[in-house]
N, CA and C atoms as a LAMMPS dump frame, in Angstrom:
ITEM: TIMESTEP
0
ITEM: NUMBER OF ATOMS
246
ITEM: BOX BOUNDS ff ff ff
-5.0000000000000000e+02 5.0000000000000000e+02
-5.0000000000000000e+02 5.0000000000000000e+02
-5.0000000000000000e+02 5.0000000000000000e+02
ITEM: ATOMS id mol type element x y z
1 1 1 N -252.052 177.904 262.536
2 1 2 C -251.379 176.619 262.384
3 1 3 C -249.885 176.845 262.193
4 2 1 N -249.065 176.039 262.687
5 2 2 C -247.211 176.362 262.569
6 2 3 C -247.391 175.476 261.217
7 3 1 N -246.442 176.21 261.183
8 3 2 C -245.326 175.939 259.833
9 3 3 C -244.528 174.25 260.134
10 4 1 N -244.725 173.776 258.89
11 4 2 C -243.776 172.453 259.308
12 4 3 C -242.324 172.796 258.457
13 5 1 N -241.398 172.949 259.415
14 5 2 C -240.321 173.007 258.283
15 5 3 C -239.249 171.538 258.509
16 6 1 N -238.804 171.35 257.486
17 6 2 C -237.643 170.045 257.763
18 6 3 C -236.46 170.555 257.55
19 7 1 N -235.235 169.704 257.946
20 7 2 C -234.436 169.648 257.519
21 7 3 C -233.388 169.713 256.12
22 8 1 N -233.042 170.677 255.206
23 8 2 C -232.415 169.98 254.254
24 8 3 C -231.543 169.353 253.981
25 9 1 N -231.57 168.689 252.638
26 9 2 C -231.216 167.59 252.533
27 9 3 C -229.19 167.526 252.657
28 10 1 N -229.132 168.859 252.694
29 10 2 C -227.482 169.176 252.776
30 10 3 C -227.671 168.935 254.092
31 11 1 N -227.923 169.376 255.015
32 11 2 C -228.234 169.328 256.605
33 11 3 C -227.855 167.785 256.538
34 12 1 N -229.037 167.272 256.329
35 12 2 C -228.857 165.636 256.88
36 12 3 C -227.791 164.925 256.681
37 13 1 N -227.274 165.2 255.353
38 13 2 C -226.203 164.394 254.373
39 13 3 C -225.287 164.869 255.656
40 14 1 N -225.018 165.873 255.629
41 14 2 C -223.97 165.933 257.326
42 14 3 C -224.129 164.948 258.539
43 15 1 N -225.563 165.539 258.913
44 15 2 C -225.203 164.706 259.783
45 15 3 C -225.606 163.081 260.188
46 16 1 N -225.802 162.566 259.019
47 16 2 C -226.373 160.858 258.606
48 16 3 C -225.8 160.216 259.342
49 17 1 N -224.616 160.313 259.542
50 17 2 C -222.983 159.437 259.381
51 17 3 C -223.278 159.084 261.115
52 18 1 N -224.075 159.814 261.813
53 18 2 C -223.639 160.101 263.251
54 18 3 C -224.906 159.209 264.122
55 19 1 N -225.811 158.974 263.314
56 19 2 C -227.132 158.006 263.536
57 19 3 C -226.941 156.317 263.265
58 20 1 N -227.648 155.71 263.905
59 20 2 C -227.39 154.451 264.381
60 20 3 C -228.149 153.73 262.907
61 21 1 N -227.423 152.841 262.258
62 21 2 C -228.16 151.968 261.54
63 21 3 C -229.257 151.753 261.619
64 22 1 N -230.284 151.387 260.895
65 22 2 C -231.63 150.619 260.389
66 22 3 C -231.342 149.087 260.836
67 23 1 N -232.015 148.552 261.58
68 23 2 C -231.678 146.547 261.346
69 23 3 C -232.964 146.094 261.53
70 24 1 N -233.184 145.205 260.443
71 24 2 C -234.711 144.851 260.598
72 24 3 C -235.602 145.479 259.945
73 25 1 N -236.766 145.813 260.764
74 25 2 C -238.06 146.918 259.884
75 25 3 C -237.408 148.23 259.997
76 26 1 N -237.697 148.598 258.598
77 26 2 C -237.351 149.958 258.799
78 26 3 C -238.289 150.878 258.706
79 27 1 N -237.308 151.726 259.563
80 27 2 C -238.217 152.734 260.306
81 27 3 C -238.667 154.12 259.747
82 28 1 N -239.507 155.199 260.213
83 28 2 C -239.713 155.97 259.161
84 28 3 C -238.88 156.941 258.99
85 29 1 N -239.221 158.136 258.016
86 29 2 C -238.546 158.932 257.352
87 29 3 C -237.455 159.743 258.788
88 30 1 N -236.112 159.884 259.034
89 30 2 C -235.042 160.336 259.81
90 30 3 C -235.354 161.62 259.769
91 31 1 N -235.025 162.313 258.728
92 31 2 C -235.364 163.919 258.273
93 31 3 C -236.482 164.241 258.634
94 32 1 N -237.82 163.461 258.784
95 32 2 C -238.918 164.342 259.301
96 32 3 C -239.024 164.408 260.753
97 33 1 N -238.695 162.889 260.999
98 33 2 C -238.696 162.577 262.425
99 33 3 C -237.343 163.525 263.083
100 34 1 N -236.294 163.64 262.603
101 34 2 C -235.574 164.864 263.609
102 34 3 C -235.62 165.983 263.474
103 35 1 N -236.354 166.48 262.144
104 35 2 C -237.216 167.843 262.545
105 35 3 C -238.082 167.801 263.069
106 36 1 N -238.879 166.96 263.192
107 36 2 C -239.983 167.212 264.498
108 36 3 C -239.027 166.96 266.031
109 37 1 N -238.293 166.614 266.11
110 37 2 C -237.804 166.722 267.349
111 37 3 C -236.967 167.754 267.87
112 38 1 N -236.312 167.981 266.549
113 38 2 C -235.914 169.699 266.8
114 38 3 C -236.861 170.923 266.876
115 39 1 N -238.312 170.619 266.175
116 39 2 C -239.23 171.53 266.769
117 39 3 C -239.801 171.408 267.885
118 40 1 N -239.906 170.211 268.51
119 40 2 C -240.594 170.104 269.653
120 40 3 C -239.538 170.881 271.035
121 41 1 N -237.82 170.624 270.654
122 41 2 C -237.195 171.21 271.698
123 41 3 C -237.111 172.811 271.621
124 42 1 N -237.288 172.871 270.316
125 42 2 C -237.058 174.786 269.959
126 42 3 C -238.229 175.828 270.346
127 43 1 N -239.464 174.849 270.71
128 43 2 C -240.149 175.138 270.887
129 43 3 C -240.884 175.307 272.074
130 44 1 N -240.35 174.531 273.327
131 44 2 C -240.49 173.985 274.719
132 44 3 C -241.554 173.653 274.634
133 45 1 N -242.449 172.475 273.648
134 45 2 C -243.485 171.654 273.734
135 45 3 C -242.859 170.256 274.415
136 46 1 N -244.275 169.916 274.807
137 46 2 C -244.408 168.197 274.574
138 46 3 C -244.965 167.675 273.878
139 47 1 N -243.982 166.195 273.671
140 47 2 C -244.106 165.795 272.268
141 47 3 C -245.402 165.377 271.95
142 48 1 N -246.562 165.661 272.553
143 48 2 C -247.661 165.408 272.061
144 48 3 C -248.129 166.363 271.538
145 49 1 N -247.713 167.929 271.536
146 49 2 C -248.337 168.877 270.719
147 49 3 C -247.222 169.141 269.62
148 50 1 N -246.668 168.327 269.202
149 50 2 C -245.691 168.083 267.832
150 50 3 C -246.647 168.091 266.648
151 51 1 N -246.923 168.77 265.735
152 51 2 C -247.721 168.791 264.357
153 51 3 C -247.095 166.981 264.505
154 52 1 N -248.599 166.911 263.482
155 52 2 C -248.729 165.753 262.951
156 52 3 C -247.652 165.319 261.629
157 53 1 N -247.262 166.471 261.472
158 53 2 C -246.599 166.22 259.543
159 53 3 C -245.415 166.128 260.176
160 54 1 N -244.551 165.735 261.205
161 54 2 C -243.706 165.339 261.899
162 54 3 C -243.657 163.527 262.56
163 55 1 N -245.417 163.234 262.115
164 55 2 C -245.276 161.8 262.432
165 55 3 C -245.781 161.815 263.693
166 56 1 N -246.103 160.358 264.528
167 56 2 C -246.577 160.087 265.692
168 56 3 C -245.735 160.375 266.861
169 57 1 N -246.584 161.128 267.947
170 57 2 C -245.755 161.99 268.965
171 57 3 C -244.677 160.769 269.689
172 58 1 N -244.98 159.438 269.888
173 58 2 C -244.514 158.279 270.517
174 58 3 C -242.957 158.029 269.632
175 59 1 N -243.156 158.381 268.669
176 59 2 C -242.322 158.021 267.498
177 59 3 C -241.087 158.682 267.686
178 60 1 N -241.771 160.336 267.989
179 60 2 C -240.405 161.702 268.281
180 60 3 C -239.822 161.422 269.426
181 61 1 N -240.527 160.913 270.581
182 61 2 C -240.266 160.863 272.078
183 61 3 C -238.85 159.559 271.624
184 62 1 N -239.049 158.37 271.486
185 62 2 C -238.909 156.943 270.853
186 62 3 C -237.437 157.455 270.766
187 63 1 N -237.471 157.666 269.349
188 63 2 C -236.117 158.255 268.619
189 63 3 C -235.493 158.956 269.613
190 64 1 N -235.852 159.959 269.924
191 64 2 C -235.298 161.202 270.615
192 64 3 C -234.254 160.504 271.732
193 65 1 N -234.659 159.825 272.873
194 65 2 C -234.583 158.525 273.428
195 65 3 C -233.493 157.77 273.317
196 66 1 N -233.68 156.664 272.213
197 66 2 C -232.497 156.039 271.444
198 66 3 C -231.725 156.911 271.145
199 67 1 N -231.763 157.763 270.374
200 67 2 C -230.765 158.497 270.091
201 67 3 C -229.773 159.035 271.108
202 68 1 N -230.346 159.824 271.964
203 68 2 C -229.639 160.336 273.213
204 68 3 C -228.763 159.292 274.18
205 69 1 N -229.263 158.15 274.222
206 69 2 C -228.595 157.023 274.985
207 69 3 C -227.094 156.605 273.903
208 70 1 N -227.886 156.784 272.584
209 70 2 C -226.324 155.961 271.893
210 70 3 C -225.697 157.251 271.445
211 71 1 N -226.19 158.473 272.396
212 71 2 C -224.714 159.738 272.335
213 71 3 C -224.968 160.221 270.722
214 72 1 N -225.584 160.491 269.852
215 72 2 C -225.753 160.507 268.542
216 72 3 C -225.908 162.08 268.338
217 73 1 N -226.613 162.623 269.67
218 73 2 C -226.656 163.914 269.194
219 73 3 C -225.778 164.695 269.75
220 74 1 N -224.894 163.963 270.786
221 74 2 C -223.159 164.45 271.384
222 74 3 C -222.31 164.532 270.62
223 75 1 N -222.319 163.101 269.32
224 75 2 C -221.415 163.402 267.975
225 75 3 C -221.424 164.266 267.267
226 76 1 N -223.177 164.723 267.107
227 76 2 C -223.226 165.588 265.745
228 76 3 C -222.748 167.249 266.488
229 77 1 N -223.242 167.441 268.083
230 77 2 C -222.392 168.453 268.102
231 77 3 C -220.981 169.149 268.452
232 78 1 N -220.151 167.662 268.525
233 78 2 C -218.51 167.696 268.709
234 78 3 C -218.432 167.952 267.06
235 79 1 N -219.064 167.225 266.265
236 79 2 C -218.524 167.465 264.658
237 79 3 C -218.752 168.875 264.063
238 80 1 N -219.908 169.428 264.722
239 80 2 C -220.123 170.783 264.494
240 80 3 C -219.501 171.816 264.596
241 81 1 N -219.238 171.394 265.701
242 81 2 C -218.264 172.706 266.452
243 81 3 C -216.797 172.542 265.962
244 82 1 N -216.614 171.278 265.433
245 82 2 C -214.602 171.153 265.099
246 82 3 C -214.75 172.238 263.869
């Protein structure tokens, strides 16, 4: 069985700032859901063989998705690299 590892919480606090608001229902936990999406790419799976303790595979795909369209993970790595 893999290892679930997350994000810490210094990690995120970085890069929070660079993710799109909550409006409405909110949605689930950020930190688990973009470590599962960083395992699913580090890993060259599809997101259906994403451990479960990462949340529903629709969920990682979803995010992953949104995110990429509103450029979120283009910010966090221009901020990285400055």
């Amino acid at each position: 069985m893999s290892e679930v590892v997350l994000l810490s919480e210094r990690q995120m606090k970085r890069i929070e700032p660079f993710f799109p608001l909550a409006h409405g229902v909110p949605h689930v936990d950020d930190r688990r859901v973009l470590s599962g999406i960083v395992y699913v790419i580090r890993n060259g799976l599809q997101w259906k063989d994403a451990p479960k303790a990462y949340g529903p595979d629709k969920t990682l795909y979803n995010r992953f998705i949104r995110w990429s369209r509103l450029a979120a993970f283009n910010r966090i790595f221009v901020a990285l690299t400055e």
